[in-house]
C-alpha positions as CSV (number, residue, x, y, z in Angstrom):
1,X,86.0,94.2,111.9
2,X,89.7,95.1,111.8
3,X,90.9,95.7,107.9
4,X,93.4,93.9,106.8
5,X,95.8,96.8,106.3
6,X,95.2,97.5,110.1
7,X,96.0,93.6,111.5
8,X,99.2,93.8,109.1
9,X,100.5,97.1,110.7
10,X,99.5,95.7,114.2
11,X,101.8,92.3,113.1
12,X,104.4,94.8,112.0
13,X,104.4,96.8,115.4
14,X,104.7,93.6,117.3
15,X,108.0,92.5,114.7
16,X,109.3,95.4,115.9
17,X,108.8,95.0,119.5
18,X,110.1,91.3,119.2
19,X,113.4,92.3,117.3
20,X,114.5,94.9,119.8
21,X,113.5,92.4,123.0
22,X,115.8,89.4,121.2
23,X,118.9,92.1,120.3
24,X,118.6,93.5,123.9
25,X,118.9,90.1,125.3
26,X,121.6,88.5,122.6
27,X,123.8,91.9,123.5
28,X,123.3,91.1,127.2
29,X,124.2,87.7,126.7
30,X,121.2,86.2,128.5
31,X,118.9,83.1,127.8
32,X,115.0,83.4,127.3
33,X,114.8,81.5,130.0
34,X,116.9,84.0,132.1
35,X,114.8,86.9,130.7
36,X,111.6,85.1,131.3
37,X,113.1,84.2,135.5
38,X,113.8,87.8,135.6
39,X,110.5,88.9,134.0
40,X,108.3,86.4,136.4
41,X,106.9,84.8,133.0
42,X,107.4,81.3,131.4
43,X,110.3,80.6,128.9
44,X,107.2,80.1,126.4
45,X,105.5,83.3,126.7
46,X,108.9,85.0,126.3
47,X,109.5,82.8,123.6
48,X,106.4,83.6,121.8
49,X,107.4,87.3,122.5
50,X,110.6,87.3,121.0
51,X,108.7,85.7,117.6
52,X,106.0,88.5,117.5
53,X,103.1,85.8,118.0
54,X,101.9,87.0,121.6
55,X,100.5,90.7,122.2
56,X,102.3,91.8,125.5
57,X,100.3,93.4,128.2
58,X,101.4,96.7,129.2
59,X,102.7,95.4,132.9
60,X,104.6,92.8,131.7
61,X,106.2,94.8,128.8
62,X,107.2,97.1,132.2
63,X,108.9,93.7,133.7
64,X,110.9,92.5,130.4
65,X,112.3,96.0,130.1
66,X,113.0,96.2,133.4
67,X,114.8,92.4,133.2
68,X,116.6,93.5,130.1
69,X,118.0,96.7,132.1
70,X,115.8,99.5,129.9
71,X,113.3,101.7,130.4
72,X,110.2,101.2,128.7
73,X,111.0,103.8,126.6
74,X,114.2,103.1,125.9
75,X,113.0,99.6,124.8
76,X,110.1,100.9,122.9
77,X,112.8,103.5,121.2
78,X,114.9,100.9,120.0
79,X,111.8,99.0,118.5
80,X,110.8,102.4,116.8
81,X,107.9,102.2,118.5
C-alpha cells in the first residue's frame, strides 16, 4: 500500500509534468486539440494531461514531446523532472 506521502509526491510529479506540457503548447500557440492530432491521442486524454489527472505512458509522453517540438528531456527538464 502506497503512503500517503508517496501518492502526494507522485500527484506533485505529475503537476509538474502537466504545467510544462500546457506552457510548451500556450508558447507555441497551439490548441489541445492540435497537440492531441499531432500526438495521435484524443483532445480528452490530452486534456486530462495538461490537468495532472492521467499518468502518461512512457510512449506517448515520447509523442507529446515530440508534437510540442522537444525532446523528452527537454520536456522533462522544463517540468524539473
Amino acid at each position: 500500500m502506497k503512503r500517503p506521502e508517496d501518492i502526494a509526491n507522485e500527484e506533485r510529479k505529475l503537476s509538474q509534468l502537466a504545467a510544462a506540457i500546457r506552457t510548451r503548447r500556450n508558447a507555441l500557440g497551439i490548441s489541445q486539440e492540435a497537440l492531441a492530432d499531432a500526438a495521435s491521442v484524443n483532445r480528452t486524454h490530452i486534456g486530462e494531461v495538461e490537468r495532472g489527472k492521467r499518468n502518461v505512458s512512457f510512449l506517448l509522453l515520447i509523442r507529446i514531446a515530440d508534437a510540442l517540438d522537444l525532446k523528452l528531456s527537454e520536456l522533462l527538464s522544463a517540468a524539473r523532472l
